[in-house]
C-alpha positions in Angstrom: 111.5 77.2 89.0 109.1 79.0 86.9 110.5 82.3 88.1 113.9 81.1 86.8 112.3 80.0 83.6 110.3 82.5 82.5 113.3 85.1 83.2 115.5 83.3 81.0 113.1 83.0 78.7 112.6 86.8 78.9 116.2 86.9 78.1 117.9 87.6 81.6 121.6 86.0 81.5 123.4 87.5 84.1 121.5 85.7 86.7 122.6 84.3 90.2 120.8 81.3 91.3 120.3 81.6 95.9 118.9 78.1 97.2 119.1 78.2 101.1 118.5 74.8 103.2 116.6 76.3 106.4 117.6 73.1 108.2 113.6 71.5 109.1 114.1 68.7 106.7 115.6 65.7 106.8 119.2 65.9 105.5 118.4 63.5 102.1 115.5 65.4 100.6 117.4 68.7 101.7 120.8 68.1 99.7 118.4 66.3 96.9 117.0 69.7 96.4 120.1 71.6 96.6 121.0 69.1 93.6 118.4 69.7 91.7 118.9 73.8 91.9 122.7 73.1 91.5 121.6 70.8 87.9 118.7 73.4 86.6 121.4 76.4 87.0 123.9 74.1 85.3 122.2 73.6 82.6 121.0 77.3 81.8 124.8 78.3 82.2 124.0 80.2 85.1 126.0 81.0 88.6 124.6 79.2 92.0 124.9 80.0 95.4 123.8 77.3 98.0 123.3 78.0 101.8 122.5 76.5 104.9 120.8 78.0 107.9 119.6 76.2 111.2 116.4 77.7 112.1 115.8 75.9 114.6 119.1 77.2 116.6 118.4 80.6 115.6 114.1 80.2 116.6 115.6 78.9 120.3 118.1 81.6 120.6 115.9 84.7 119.5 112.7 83.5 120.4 111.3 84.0 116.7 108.4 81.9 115.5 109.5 79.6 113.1 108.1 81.7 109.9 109.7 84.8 111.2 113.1 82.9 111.9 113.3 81.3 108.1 112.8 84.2 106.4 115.1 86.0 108.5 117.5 83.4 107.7 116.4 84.4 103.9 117.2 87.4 103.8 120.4 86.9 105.8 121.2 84.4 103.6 120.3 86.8 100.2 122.2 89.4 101.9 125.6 87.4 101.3 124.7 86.7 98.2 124.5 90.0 97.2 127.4 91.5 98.5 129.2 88.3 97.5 127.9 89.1 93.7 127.4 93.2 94.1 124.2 92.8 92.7 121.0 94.1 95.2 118.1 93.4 93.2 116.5 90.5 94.4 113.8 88.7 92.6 111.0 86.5 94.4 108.4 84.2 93.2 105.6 85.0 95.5 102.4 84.7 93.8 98.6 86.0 93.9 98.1 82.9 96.8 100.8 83.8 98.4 99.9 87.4 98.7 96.2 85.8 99.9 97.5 84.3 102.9 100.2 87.6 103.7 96.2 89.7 103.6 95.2 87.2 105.3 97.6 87.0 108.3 98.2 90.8 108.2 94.0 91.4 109.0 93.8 88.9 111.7 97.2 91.0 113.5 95.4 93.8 113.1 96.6 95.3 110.0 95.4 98.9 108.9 93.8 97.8 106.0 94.1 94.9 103.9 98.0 95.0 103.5 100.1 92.8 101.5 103.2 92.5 99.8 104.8 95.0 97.9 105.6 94.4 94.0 108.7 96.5 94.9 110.2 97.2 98.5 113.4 98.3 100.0 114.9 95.9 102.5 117.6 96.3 105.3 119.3 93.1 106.4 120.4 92.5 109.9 124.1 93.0 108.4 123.3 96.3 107.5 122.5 95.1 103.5 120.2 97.2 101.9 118.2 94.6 99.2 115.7 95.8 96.6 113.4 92.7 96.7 111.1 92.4 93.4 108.0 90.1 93.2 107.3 90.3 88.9 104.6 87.5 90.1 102.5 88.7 92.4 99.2 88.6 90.4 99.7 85.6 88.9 98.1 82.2 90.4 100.1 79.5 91.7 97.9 77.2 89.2 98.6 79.3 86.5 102.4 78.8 86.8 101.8 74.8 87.5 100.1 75.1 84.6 103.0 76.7 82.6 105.7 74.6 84.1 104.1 71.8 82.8 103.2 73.0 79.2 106.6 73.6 78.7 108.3 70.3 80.4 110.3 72.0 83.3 110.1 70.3 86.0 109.9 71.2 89.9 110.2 69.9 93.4 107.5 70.2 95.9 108.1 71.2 99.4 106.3 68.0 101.3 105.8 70.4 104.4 103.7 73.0 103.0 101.0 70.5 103.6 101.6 69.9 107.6 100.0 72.2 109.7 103.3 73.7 111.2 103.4 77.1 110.6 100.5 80.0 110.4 100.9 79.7 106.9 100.4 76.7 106.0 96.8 76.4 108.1 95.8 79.3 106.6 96.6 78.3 102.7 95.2 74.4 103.5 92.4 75.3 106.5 91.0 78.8 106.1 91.1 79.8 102.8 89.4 76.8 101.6 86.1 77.1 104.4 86.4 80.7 103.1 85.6 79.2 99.9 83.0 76.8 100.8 81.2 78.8 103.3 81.1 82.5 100.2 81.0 80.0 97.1 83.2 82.8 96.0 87.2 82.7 95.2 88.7 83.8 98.7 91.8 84.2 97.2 91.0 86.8 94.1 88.9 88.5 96.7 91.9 89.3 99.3 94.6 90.0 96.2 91.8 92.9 95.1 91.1 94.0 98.6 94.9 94.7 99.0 95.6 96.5 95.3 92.3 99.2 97.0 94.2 99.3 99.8 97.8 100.5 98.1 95.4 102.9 96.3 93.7 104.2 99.5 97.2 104.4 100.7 98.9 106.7 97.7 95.7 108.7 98.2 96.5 109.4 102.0 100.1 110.1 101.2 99.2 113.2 98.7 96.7 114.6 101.3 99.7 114.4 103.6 102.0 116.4 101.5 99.7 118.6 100.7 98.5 119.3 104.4 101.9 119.7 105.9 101.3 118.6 109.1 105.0 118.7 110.2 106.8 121.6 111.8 110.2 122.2 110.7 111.7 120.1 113.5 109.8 117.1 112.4 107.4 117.0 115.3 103.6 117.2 114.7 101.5 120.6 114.5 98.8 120.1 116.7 96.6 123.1 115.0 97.2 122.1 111.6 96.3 118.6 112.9 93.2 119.7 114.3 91.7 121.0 110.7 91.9 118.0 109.3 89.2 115.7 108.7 89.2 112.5 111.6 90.2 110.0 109.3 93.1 112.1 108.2 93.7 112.9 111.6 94.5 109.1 112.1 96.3 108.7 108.9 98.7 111.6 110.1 99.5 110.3 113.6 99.8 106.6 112.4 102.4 107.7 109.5 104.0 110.1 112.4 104.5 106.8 115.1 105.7 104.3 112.0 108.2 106.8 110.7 109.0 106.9 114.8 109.8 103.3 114.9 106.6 102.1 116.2 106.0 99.3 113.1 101.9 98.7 113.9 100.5 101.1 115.6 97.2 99.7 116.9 94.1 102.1 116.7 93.8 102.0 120.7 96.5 103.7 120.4 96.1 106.3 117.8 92.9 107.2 119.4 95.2 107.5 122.5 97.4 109.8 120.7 94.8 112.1 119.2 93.3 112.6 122.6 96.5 114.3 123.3 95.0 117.6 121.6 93.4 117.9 124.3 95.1 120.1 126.8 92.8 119.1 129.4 94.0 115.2 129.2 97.4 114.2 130.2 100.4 115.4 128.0 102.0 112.1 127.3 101.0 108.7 126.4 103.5 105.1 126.8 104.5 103.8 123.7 105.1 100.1 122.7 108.7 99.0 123.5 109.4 102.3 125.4 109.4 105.8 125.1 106.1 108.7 125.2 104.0 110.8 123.3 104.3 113.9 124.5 102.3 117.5 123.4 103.9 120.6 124.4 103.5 124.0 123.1 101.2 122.6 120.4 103.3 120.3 119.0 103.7 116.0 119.2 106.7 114.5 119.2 108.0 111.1 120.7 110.2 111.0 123.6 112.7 107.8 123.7 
């Protein structure tokens, strides 16, 4: 709601309203929300689009936690939508304590870095959709907008299970971050959102090193020589960028380590990769093997 607001307040009329019903609700409070998103776009003369998705079924059949299963069922959902309206800009109202628990959760999986979300980022749908999804909130506080809402009489609905200790999430925004706060006497939260911006920066400086050290042969695969000059650390960045471009979504460092060792003529030539597939080094080169 205060996404919606301040947009049309900003001036945006050509707007589309998405409210999906993920199904883990009872039926009343469900379809009372869906009213109340169905009233609010009503009333700013703007479209609506209202979904249903059973999570459940779909957590069951694919075996996806429930957070991985509803926002699949999101961005399924907003994927319709935007073919429906041929419009793939996408805008989201995550917020700096949103982006806390994302740093959060990312760390404790083993995350290179503290990694968040993105203010911008390219997103294919199951269907094949390719979505721009936008986050024009993402350092602002979730008090701060409270705050606004109610300065300016708009009113909202509160999600009643964001305060049961179902999902990851929600233990990490009502359990952790709060002892994180009581045991530092420091604001958990502002710390994280920071620690993530240094790591986008850390990132974009990796990435020119990259270019500029052209550790690619013209076939893609990696250069073992030219890998070899460069510093460890870049060493790591290369290979890691290498196996994510590969498919491999998070490499872990046992792994790159693993990899690097494959300089080494006198160690084995290939390594296993997660989900199938090698590493493989031959004639000085790395390249992966599916």
């Amino acid at each position: 709601m205060a996404l919606l607001h301040l947009l049309v307040a900003a001036g945006f009329r050509k707007l589309v309203v998405c409210h999906l019903d993920h199904g883990l609700r009872g039926r009343a409070a469900a379809e009372e929300d869906a009213r109340f998103v169905r009233r609010v776009a009503g009333k700013l003369g703007l479209e609506c689009e209202i979904g249903r998705a059973d999570v459940a079924a779909r957590m069951a059949a694919r075996g996806e936690s429930l957070e991985t299963a509803a926002r699949n069922a999101r961005h399924a959902f907003f994927g319709e939508c935007a073919r429906k309206h041929r419009c793939r800009r996408i805008l989201l109202a995550h917020h700096a304590d949103d982006q806390a628990e994302t740093v959060l959760w990312n760390l404790l999986r083993g995350s290179h870095g503290l990694k968040g979300m993105r203010e911008e980022q390219r997103l294919v749908t199951e269907s094949g959709v390719v979505l721009e999804l936008i986050r024009p909130l993402l350092g602002i506080r979730r008090a701060e907008l409270v705050a606004w809402l109610e300065s300016q009489g708009h009113r909202w609905r509160e999600d009643a299970s964001n305060a049961e200790p179902i999902a990851v999430r929600n233990r990490l925004r009502n359990e952790a971050l709060p002892l994180l706060v009581e045991i530092s006497g420091r604001d958990a939260t502002l710390a994280l959102v920071r620690g993530a911006a240094d790591t986008e920066d850390l990132e974009a400086l990796e990435a020119w090193a990259l270019e500029r050290a052209m550790v690619l042969d013209p076939q893609g695969r990696l250069h073992l020589p030219v890998l070899r000059a460069l510093p460890v650390a870049l060493q790591r960045v290369a290979l890691r960028k290498f196996l994510q471009d590969g498919g491999i979504a998070s490499p872990e460092r046992d792994l790159i380590e693993r990899g690097l060792g494959l300089a080494d003529v006198g160690n084995p030539a290939a390594i296993n990769l997660p989900g199938g597939g090698k590493l493989r080094r031959r004639e000085g080169r790395l390249w992966i093997d599916r």
